[in-house]
C-alpha positions in Angstrom: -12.9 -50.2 -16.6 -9.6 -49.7 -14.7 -8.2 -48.0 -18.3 -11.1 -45.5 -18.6 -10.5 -44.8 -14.6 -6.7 -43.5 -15.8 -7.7 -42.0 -18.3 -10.5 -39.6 -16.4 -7.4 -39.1 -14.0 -5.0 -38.1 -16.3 -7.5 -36.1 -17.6 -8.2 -34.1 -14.5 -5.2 -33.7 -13.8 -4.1 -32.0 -17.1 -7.1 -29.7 -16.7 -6.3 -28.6 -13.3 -2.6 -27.9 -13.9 -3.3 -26.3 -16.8 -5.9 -24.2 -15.2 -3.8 -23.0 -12.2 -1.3 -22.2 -14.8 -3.3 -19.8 -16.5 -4.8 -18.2 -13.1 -1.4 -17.3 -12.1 -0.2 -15.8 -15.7 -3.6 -13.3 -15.5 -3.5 -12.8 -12.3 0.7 -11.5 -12.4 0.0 -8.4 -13.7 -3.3 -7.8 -12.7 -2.9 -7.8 -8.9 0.2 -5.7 -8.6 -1.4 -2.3 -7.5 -3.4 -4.3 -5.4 -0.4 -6.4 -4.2 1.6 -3.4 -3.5 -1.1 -1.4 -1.2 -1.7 -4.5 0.5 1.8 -5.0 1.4 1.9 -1.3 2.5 3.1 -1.1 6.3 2.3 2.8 6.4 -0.6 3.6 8.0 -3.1 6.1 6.1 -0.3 6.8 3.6 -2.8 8.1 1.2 -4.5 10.2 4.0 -8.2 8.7 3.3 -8.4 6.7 6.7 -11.9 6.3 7.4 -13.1 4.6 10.7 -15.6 1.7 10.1 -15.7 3.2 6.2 -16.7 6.3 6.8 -15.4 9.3 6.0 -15.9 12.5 7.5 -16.6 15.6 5.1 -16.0 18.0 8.1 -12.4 16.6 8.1 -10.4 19.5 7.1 -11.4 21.4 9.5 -9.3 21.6 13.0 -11.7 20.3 15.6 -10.1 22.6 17.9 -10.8 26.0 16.1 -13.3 25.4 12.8 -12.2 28.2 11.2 -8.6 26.8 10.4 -7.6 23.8 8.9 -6.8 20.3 10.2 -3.1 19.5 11.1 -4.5 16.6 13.3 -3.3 14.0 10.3 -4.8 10.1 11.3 -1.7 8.0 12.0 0.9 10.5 11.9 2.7 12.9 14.2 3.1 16.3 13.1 5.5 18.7 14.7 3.0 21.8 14.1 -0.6 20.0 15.2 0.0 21.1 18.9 1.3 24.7 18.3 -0.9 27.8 18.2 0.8 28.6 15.1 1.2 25.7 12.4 1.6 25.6 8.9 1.6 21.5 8.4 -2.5 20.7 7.3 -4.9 18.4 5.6 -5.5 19.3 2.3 -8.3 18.8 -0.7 -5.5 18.8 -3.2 -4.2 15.0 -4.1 -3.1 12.5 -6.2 -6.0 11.0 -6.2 -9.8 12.1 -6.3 -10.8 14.6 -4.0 -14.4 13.1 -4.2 -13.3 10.2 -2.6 -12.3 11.9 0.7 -8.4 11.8 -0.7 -6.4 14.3 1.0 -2.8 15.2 0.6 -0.3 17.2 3.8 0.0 20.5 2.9 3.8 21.9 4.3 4.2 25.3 4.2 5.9 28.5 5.0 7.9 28.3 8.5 10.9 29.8 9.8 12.3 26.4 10.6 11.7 22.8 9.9 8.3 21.2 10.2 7.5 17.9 10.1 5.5 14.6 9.9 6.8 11.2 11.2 5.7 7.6 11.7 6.9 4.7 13.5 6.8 1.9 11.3 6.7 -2.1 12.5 9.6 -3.7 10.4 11.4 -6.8 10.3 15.6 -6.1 10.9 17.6 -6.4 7.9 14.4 -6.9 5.7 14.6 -4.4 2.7 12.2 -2.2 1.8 11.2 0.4 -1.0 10.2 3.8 0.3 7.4 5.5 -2.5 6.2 8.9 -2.2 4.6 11.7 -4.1 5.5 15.4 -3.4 4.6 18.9 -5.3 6.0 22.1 -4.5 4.1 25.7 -5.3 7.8 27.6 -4.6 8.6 29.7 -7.8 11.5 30.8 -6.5 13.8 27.8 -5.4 13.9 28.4 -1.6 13.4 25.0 0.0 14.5 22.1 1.2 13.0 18.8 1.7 14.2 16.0 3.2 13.5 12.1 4.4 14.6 10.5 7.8 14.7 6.9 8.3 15.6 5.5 11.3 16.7 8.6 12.9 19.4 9.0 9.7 19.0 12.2 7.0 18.7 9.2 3.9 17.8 12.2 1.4 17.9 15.5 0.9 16.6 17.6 -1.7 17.0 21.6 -2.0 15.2 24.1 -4.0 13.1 21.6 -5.9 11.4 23.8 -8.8 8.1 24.6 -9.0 6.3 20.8 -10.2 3.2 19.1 -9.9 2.6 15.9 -7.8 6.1 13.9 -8.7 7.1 10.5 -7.5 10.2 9.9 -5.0 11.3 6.2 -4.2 14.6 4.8 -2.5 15.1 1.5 -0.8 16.7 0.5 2.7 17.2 -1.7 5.2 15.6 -1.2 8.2 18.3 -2.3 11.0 15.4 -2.7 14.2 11.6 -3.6 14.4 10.5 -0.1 14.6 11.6 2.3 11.9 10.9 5.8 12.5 10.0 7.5 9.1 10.2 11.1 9.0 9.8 13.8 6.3 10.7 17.6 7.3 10.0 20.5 5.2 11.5 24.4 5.1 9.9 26.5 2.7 10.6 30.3 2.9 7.5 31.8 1.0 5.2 28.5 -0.2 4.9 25.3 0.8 5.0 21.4 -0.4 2.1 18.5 -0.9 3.1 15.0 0.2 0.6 12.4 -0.8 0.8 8.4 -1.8 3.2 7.3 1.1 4.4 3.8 1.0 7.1 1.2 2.3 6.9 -2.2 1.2 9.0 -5.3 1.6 11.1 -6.2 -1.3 13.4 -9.3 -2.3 17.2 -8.3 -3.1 16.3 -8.1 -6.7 13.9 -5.3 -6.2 11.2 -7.1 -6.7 8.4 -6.5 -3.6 8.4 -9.2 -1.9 5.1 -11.3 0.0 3.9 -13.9 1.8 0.1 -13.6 0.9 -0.7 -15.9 -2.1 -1.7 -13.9 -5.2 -6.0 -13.7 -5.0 -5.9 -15.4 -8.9 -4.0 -18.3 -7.2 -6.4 -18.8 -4.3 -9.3 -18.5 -7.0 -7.9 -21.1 -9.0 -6.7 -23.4 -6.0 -10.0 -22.9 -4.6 -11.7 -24.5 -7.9 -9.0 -27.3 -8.5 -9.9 -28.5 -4.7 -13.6 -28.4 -5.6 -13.1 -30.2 -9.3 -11.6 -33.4 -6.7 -13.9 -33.5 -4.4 -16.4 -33.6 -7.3 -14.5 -36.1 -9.0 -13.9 -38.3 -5.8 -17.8 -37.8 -5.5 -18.6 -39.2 -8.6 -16.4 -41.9 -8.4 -17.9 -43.1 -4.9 -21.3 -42.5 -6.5 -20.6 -44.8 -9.5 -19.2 -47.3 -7.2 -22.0 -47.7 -4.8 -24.2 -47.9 -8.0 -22.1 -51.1 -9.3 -22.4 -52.3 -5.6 -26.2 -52.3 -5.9 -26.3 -53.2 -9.3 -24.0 -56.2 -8.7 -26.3 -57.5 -5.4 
């Protein structure tokens, strides 16, 4: 009786380890978009932020004057959204679907600089990957496009050719717990698209680095912890039933 008890043991426990073993090798790969816009500390980096789920179609339009587009961006500060003037805007064209209520920024034509920033809470001397997705309509190479972070000019990038949405990415170490990020635009005759901002925490191999268990390892932890309590369940039922069997 005690030899068939070790066995069923022995057994469980090969079944469990092996399962958890296979959760986490399908869930690697599969969870790594998911992983990384999790892990994203930008707010409304894509530019779909929806209260409570629900988007408003009326968005592109500036509250203030109907007519004109939005430079009101959720989550952002834009150098242009207060001036009677402004050329930074919401815009239907995107990386992603436009059906889904994805917008990109639209920076265009200005005598000077425009911009849109973001204070961003980080964790001093943490690195982090900066990802983002920019397009630029200028045919004739006079622009210039660069990223702040921190307050420091970390890239710039001058009469980018004409190009569809193209991604940017460079890592840093943030040196406080609030990182200003900051992208500023000059564009003499067009304009640029900035879409799919991200920053996410990554180890000092470059690999993105989290604290929140992968959701194929809670799934499978999740069913090893219910395959012992069933086993401990049957193993108190068969015992009560020798108990009565034995009186």
């Amino acid at each position: 009786m005690k030899s068939t008890n070790k066995t069923s043991k022995h057994l469980l426990l090969t079944i469990t380890s092996a399962f958890v073993g296979t959760a986490v090798g399908i869930g690697g790969y599969a969870s790594q978009a998911q992983a990384a816009r999790l892990g994203n500390i930008v707010h409304n980096g894509d530019f779909t932020y929806c209260p409570q789920n629900v988007c408003d179609p009326n968005e592109l339009l500036n509250p203030n004057d109907p007519t004109r587009a939005n430079p009101f961006i959720r989550g952002w500060f834009n150098s242009t959204q207060n001036e009677t003037f402004y050329t930074t805007y919401l815009e239907n064209y995107t990386v992603d679907r436009e059906s889904d209520y994805s917008r990109s920024v639209r920076m265009a034509a200005s005598a000077d600089f425009t911009y849109i920033s973001q204070n961003l809470n980080t964790k001093k001397n943490q690195r982090y990957r900066l990802t983002y997705y920019l397009a630029n309509s200028d045919e004739e190479n006079l622009s210039t496009f660069r990223t702040y972070i921190g307050g420091n000019l970390v890239e710039e990038r001058s009469d980018i050719p004409f190009q569809d949405f193209t991604q940017y990415t460079l890592d840093f170490i943030a040196t406080s717990k609030i990182t200003e990020l900051k992208f500023a635009s000059l564009q003499q005759k067009a304009w640029y698209n900035i879409d799919n901002i991200s920053v996410v925490r990554i180890d000092d191999d470059g690999q993105q680095s989290t604290s929140v268990p992968e959701p194929s390892i809670m799934a499978g932890l999740a069913v090893v912890t219910m395959m012992g309590m069933r086993h401990r369940k049957n193993r108190l039922a068969s015992s009560g039933k020798s108990q009565v069997e034995l009186v």
